[in-house]
PDB file of N, CA, C and O in Angstrom:
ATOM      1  N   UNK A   1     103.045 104.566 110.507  1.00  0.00           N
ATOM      2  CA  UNK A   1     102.990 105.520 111.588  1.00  0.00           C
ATOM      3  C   UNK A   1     103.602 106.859 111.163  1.00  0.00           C
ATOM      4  O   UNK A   1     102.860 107.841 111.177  1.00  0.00           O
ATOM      5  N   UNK A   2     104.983 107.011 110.758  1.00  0.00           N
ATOM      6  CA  UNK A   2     105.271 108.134 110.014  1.00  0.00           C
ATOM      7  C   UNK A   2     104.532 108.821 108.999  1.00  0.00           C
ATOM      8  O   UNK A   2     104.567 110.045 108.870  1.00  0.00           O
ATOM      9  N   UNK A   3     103.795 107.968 108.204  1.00  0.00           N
ATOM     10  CA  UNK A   3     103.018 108.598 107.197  1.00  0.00           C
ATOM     11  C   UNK A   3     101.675 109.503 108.030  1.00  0.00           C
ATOM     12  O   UNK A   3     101.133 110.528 107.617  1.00  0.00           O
ATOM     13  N   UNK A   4     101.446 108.921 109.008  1.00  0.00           N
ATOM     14  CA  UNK A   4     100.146 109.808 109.684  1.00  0.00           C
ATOM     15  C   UNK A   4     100.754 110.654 110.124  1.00  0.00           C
ATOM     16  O   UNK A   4     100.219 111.676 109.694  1.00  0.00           O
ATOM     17  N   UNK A   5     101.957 111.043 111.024  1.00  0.00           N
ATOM     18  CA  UNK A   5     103.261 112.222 111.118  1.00  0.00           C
ATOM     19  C   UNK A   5     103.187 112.876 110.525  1.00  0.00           C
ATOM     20  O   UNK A   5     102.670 113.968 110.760  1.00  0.00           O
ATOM     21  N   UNK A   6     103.811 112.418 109.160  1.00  0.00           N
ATOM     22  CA  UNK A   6     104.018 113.349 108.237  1.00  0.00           C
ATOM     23  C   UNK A   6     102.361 114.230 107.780  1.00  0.00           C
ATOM     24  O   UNK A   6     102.316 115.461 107.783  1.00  0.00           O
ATOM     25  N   UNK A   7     101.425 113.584 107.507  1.00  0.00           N
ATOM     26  CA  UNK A   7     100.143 113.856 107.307  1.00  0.00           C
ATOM     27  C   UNK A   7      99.486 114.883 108.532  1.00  0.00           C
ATOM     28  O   UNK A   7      98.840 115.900 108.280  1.00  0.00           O
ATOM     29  N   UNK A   8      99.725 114.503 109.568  1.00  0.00           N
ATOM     30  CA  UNK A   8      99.610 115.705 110.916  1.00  0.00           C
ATOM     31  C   UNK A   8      99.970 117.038 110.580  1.00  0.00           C
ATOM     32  O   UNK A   8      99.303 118.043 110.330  1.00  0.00           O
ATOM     33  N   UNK A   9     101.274 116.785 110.639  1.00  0.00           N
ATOM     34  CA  UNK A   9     102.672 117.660 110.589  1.00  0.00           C
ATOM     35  C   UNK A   9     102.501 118.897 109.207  1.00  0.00           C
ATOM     36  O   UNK A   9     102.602 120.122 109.147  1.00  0.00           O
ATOM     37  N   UNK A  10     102.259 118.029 108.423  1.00  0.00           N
ATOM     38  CA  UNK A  10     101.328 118.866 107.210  1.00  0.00           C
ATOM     39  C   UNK A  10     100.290 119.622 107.021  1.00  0.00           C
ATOM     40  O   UNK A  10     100.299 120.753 106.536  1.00  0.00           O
ATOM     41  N   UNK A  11      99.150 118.866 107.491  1.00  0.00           N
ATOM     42  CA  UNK A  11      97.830 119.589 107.868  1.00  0.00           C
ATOM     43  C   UNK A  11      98.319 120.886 108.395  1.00  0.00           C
ATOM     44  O   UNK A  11      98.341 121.996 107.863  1.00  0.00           O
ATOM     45  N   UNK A  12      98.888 120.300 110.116  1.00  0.00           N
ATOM     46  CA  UNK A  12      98.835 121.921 110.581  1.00  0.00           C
ATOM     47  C   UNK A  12      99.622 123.195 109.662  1.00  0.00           C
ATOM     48  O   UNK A  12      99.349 124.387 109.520  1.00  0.00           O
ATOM     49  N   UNK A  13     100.474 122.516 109.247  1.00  0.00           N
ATOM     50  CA  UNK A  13     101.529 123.716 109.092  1.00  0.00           C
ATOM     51  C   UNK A  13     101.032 124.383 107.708  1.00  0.00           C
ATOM     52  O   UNK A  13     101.463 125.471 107.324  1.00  0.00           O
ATOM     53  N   UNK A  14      99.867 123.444 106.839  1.00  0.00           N
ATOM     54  CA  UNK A  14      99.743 123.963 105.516  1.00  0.00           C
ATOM     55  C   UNK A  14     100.443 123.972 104.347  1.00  0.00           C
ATOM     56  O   UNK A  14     100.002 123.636 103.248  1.00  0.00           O
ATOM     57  N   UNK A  15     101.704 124.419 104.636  1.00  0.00           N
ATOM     58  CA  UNK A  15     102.764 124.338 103.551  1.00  0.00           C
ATOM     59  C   UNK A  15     103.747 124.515 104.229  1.00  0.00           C
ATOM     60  O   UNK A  15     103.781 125.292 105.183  1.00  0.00           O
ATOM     61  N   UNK A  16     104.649 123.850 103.852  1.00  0.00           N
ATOM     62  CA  UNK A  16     106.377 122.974 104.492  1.00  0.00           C
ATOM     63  C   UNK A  16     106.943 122.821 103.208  1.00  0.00           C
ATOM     64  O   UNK A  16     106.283 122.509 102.216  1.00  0.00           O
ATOM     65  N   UNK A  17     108.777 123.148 103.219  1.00  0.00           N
ATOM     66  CA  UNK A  17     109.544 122.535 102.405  1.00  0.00           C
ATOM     67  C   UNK A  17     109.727 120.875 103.028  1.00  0.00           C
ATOM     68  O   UNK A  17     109.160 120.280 103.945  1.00  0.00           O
ATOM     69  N   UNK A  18     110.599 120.551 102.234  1.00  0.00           N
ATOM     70  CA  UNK A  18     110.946 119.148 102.281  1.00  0.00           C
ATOM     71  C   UNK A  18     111.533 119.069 103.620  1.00  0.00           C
ATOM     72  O   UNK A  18     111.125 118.512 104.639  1.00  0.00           O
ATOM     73  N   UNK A  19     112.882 119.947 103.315  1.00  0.00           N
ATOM     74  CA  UNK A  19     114.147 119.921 104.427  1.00  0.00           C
ATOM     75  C   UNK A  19     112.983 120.122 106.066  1.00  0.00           C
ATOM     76  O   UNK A  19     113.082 119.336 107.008  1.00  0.00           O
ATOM     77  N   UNK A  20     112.021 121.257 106.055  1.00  0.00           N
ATOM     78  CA  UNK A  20     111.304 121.704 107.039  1.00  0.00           C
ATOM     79  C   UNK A  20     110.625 120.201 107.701  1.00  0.00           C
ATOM     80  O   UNK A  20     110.797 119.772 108.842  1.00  0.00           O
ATOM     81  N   UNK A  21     110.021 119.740 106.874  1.00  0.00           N
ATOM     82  CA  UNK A  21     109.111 118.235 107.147  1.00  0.00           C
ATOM     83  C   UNK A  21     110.203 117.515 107.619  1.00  0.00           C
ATOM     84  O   UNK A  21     110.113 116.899 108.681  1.00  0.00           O
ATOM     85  N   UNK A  22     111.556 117.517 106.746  1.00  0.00           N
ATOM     86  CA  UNK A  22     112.283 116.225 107.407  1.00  0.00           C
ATOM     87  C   UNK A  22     113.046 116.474 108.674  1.00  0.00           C
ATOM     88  O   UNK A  22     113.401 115.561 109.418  1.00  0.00           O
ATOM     89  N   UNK A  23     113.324 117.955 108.928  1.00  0.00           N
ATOM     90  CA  UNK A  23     113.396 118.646 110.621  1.00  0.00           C
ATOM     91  C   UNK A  23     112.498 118.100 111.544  1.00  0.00           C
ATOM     92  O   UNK A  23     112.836 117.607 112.620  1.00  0.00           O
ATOM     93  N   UNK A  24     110.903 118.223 110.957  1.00  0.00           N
ATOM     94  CA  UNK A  24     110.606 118.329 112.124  1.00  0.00           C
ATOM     95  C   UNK A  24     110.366 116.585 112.706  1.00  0.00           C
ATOM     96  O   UNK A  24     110.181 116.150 113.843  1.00  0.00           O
ATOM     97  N   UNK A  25     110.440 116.076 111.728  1.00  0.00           N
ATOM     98  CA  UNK A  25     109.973 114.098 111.459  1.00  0.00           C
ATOM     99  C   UNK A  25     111.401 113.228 112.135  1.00  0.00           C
ATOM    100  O   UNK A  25     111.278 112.191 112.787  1.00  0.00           O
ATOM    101  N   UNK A  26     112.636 113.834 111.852  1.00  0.00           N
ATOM    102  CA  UNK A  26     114.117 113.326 112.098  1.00  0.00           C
ATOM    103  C   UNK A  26     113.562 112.560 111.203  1.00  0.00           C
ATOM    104  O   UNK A  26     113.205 111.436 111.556  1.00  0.00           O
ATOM    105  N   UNK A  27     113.394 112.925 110.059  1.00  0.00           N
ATOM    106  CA  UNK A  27     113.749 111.590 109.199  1.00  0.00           C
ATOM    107  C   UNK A  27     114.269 112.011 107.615  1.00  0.00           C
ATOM    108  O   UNK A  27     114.346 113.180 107.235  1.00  0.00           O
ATOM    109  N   UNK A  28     114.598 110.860 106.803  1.00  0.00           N
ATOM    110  CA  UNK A  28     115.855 111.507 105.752  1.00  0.00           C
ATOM    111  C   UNK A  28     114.583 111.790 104.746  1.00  0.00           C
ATOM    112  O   UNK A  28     113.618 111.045 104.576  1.00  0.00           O
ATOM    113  N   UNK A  29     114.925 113.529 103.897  1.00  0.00           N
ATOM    114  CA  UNK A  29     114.229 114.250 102.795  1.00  0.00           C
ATOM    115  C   UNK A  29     113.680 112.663 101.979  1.00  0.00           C
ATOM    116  O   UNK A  29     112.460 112.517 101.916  1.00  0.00           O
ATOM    117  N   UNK A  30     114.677 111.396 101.313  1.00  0.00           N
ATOM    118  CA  UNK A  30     114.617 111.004 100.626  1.00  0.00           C
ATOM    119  C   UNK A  30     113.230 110.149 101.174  1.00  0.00           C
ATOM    120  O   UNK A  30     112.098 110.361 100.739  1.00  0.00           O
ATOM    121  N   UNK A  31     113.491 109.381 101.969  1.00  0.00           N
ATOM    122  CA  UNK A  31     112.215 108.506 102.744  1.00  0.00           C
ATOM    123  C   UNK A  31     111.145 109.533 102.583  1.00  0.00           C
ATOM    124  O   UNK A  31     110.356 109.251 101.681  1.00  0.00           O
ATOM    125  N   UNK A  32     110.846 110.936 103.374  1.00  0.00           N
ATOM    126  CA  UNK A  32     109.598 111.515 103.015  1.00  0.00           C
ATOM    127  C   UNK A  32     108.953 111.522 101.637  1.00  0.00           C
ATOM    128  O   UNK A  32     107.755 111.385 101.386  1.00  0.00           O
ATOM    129  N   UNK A  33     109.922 111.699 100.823  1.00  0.00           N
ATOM    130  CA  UNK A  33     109.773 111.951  99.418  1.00  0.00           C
ATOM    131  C   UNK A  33     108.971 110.786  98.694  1.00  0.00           C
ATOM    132  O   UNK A  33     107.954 111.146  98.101  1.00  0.00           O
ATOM    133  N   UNK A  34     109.198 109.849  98.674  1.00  0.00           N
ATOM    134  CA  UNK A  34     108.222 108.717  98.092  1.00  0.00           C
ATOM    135  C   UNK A  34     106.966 108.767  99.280  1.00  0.00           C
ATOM    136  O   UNK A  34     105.926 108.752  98.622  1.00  0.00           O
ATOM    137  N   UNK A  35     106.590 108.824 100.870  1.00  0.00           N
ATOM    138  CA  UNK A  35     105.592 109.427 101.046  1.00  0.00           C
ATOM    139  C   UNK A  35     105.206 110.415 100.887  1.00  0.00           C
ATOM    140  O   UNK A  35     103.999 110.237 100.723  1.00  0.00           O
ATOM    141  N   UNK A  36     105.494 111.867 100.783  1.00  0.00           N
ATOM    142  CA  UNK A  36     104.632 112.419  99.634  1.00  0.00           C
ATOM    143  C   UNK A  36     103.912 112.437  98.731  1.00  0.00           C
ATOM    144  O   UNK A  36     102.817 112.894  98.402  1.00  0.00           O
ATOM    145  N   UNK A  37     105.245 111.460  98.106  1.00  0.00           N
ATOM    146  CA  UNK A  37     104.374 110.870  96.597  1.00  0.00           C
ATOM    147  C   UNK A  37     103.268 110.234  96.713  1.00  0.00           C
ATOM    148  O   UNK A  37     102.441 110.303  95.803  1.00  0.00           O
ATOM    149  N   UNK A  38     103.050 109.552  97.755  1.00  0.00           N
ATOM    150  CA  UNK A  38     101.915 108.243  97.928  1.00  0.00           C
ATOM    151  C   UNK A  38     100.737 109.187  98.499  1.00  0.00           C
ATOM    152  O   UNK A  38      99.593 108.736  98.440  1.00  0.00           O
ATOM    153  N   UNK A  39     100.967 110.607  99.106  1.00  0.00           N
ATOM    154  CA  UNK A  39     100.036 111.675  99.578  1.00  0.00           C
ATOM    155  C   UNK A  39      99.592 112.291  98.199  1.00  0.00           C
ATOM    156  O   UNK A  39      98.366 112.227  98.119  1.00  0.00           O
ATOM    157  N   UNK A  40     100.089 112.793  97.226  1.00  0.00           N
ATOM    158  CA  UNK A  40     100.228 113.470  96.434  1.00  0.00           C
ATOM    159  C   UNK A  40      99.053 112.739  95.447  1.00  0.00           C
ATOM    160  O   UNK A  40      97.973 113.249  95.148  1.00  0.00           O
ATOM    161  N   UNK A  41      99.606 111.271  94.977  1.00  0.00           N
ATOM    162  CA  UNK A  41      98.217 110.639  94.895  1.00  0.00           C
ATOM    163  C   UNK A  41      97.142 110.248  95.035  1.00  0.00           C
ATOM    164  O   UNK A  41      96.492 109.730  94.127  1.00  0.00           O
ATOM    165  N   UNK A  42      96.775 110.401  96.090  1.00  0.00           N
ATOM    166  CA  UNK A  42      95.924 110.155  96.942  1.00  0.00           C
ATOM    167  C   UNK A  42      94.732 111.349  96.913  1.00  0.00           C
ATOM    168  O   UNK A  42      93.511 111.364  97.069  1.00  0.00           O
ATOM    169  N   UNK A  43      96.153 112.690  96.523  1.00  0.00           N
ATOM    170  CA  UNK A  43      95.363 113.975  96.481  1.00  0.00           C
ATOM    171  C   UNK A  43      95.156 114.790  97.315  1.00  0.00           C
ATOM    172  O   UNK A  43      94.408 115.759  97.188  1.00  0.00           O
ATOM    173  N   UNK A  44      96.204 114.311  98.888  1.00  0.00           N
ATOM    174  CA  UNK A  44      95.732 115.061 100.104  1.00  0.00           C
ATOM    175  C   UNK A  44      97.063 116.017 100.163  1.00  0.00           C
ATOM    176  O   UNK A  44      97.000 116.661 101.210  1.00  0.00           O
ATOM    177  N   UNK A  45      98.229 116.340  99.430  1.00  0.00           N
ATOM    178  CA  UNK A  45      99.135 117.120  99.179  1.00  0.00           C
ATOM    179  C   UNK A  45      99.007 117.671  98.121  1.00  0.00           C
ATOM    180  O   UNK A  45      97.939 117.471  97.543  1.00  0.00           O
ATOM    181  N   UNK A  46      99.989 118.534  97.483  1.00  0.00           N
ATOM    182  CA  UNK A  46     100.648 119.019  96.076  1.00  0.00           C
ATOM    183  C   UNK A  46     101.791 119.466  96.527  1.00  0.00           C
ATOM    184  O   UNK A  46     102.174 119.963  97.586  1.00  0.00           O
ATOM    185  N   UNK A  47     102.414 119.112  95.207  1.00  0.00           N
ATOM    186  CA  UNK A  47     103.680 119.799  95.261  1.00  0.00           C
ATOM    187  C   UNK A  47     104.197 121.166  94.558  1.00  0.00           C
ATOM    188  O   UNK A  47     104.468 121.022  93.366  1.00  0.00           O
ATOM    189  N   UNK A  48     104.391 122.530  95.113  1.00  0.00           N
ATOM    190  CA  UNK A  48     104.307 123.583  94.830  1.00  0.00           C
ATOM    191  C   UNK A  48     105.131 123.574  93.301  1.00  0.00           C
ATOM    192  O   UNK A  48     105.578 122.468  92.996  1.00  0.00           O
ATOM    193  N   UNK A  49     105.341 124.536  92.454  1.00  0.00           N
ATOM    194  CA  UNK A  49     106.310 124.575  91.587  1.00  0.00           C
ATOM    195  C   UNK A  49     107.379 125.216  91.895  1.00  0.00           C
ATOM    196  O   UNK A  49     107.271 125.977  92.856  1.00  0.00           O
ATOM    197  N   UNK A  50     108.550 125.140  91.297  1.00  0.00           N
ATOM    198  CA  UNK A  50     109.717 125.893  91.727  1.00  0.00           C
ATOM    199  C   UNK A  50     109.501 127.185  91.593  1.00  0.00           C
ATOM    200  O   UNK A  50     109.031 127.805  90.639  1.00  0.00           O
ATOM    201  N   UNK A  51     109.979 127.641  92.891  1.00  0.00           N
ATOM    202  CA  UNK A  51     109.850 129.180  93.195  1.00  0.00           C
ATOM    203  C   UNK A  51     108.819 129.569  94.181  1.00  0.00           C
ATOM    204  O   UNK A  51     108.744 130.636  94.791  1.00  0.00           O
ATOM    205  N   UNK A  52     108.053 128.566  94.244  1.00  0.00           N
ATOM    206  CA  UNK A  52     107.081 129.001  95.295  1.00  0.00           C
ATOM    207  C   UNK A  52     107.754 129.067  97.157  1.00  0.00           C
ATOM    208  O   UNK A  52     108.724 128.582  97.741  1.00  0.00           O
ATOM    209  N   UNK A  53     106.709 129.856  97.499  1.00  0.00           N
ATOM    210  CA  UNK A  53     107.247 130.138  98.732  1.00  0.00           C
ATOM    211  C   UNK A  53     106.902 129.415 100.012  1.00  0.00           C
ATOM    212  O   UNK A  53     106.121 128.498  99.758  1.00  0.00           O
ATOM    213  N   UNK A  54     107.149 129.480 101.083  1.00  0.00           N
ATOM    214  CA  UNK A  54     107.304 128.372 101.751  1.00  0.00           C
ATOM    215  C   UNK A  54     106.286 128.854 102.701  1.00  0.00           C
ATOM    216  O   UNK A  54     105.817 127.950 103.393  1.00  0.00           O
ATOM    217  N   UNK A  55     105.866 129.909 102.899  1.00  0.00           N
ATOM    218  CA  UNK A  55     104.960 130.721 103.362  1.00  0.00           C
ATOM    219  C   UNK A  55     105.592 131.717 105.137  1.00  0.00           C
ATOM    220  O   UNK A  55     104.990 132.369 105.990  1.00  0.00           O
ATOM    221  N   UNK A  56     107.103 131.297 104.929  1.00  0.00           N
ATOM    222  CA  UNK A  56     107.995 131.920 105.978  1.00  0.00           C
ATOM    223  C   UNK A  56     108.179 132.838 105.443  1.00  0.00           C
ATOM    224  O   UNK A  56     107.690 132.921 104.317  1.00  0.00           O
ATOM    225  N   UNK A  57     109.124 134.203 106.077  1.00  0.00           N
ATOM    226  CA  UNK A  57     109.017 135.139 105.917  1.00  0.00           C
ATOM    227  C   UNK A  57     111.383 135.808 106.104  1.00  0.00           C
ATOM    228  O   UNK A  57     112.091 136.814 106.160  1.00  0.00           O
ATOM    229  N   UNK A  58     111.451 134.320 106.110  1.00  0.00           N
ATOM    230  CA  UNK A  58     112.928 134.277 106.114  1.00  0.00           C
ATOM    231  C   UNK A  58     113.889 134.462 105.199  1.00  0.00           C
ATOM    232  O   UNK A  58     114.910 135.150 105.187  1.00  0.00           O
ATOM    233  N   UNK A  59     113.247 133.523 104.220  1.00  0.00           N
ATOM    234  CA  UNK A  59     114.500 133.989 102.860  1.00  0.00           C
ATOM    235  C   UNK A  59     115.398 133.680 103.155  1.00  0.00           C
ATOM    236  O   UNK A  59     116.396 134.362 102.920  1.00  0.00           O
ATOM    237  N   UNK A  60     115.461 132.480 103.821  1.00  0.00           N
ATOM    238  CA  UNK A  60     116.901 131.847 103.776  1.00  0.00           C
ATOM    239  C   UNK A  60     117.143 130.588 103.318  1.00  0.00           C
ATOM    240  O   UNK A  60     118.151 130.018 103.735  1.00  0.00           O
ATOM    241  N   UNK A  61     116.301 129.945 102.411  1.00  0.00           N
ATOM    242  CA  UNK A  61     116.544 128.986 101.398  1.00  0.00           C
ATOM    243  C   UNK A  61     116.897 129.488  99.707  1.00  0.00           C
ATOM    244  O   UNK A  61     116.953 130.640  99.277  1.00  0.00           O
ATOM    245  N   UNK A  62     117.002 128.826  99.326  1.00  0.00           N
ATOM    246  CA  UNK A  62     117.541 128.605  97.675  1.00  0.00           C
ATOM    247  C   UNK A  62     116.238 128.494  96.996  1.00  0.00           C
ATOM    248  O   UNK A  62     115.677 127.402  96.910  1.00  0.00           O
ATOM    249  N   UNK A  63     115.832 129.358  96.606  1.00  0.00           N
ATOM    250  CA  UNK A  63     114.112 129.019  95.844  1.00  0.00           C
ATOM    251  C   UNK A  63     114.315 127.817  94.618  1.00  0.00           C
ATOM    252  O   UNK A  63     113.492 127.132  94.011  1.00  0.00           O
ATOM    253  N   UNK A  64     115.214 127.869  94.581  1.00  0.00           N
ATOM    254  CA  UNK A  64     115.610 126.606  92.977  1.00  0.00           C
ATOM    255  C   UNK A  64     115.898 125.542  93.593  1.00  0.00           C
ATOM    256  O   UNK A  64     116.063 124.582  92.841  1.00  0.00           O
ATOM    257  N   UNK A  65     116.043 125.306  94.867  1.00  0.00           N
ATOM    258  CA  UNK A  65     116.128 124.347  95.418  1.00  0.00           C
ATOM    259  C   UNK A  65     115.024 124.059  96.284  1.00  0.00           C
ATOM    260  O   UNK A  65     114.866 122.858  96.066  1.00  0.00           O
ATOM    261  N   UNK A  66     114.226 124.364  97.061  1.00  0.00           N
ATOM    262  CA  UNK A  66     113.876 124.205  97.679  1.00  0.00           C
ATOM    263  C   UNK A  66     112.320 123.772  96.822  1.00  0.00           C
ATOM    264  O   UNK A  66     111.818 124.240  95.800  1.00  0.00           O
ATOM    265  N   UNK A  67     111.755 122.411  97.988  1.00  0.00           N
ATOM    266  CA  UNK A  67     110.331 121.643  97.784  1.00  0.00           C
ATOM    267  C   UNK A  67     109.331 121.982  98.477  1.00  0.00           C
ATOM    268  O   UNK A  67     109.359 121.406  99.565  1.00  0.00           O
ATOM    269  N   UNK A  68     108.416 122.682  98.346  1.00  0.00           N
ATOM    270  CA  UNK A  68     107.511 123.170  98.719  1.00  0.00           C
ATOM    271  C   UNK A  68     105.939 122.373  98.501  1.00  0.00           C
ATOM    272  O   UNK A  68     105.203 122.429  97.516  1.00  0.00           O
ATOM    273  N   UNK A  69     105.735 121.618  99.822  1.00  0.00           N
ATOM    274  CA  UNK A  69     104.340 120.904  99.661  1.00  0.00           C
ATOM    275  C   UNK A  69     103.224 121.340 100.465  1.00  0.00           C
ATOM    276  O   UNK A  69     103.394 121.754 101.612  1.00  0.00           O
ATOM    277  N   UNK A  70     101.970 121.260  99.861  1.00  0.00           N
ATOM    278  CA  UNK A  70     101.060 122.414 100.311  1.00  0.00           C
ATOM    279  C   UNK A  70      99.757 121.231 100.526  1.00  0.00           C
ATOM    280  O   UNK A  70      99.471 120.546  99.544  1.00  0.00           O
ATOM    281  N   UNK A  71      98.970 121.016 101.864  1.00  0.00           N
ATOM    282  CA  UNK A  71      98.260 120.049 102.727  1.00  0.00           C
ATOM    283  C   UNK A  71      97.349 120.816 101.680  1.00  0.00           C
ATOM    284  O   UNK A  71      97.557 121.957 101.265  1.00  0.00           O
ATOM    285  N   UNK A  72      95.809 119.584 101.163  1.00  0.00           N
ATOM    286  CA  UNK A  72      94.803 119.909 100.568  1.00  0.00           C
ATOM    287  C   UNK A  72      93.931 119.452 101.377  1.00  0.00           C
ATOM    288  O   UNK A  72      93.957 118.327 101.876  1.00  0.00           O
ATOM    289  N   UNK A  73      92.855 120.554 101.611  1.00  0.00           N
ATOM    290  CA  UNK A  73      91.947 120.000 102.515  1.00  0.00           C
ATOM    291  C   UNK A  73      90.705 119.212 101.472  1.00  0.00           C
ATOM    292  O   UNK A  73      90.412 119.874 100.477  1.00  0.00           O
ATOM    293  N   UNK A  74      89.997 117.901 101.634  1.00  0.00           N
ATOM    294  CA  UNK A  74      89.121 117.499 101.441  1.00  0.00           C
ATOM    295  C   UNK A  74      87.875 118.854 101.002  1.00  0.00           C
ATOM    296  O   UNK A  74      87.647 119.855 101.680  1.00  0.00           O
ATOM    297  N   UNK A  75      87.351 118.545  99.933  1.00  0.00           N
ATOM    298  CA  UNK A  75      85.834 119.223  99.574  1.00  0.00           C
ATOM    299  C   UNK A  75      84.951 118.893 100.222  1.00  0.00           C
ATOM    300  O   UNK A  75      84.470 117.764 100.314  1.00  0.00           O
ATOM    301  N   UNK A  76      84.487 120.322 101.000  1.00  0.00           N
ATOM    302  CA  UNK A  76      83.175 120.169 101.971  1.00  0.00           C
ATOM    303  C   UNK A  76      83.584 119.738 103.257  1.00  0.00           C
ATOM    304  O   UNK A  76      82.791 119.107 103.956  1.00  0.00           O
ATOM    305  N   UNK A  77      85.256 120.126 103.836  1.00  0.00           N
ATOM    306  CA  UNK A  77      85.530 120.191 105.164  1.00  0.00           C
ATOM    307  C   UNK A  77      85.186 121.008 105.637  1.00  0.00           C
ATOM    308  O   UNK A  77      84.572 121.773 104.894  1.00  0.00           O
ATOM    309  N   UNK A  78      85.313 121.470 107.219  1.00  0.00           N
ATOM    310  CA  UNK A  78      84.623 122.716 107.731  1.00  0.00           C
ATOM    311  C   UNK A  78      86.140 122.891 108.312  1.00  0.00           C
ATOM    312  O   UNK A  78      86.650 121.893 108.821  1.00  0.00           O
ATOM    313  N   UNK A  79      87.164 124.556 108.244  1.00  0.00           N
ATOM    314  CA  UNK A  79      88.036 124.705 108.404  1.00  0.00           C
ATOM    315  C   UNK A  79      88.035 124.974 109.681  1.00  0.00           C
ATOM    316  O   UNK A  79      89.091 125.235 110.258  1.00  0.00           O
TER     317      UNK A  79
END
């Protein structure tokens, strides 16, 4: 059930840090993190590289810290 959450929660937002996903889920960075992973394989996430941006406009994270995962839409969805 969380994994479709998290998968929702993603879609809309496009791109989310970790900490952001685990705000909005109440649930711990570490638990999301191996679902990710299981998204990530699957191919319906990526995980940004360090430094990428979160697509906020705040600047109030640690870019060396911070996880940045970005929802992939399926080939040949209609947006």
């Amino acid at each position: 059930m969380i994994l479709s959450r998290l998968s929702d929660t993603l879609r809309q937002q496009r791109r989310a840090s970790l900490d952001d996903l685990a705000t909005a889920l109440q649930a711990a960075p570490e638990a999301l993190e191996a679902m990710l992973a299981t998204l990530e394989r699957k191919g319906r996430v990526r995980r940004l590289p360090a430094g990428s941006s979160c697509g906020k406009s705040c600047c109030a994270c640690d870019p060396k810290r911070l996880q940045i995962y970005e929802w992939i839409e399926p080939s040949g969805s209609i947006s």
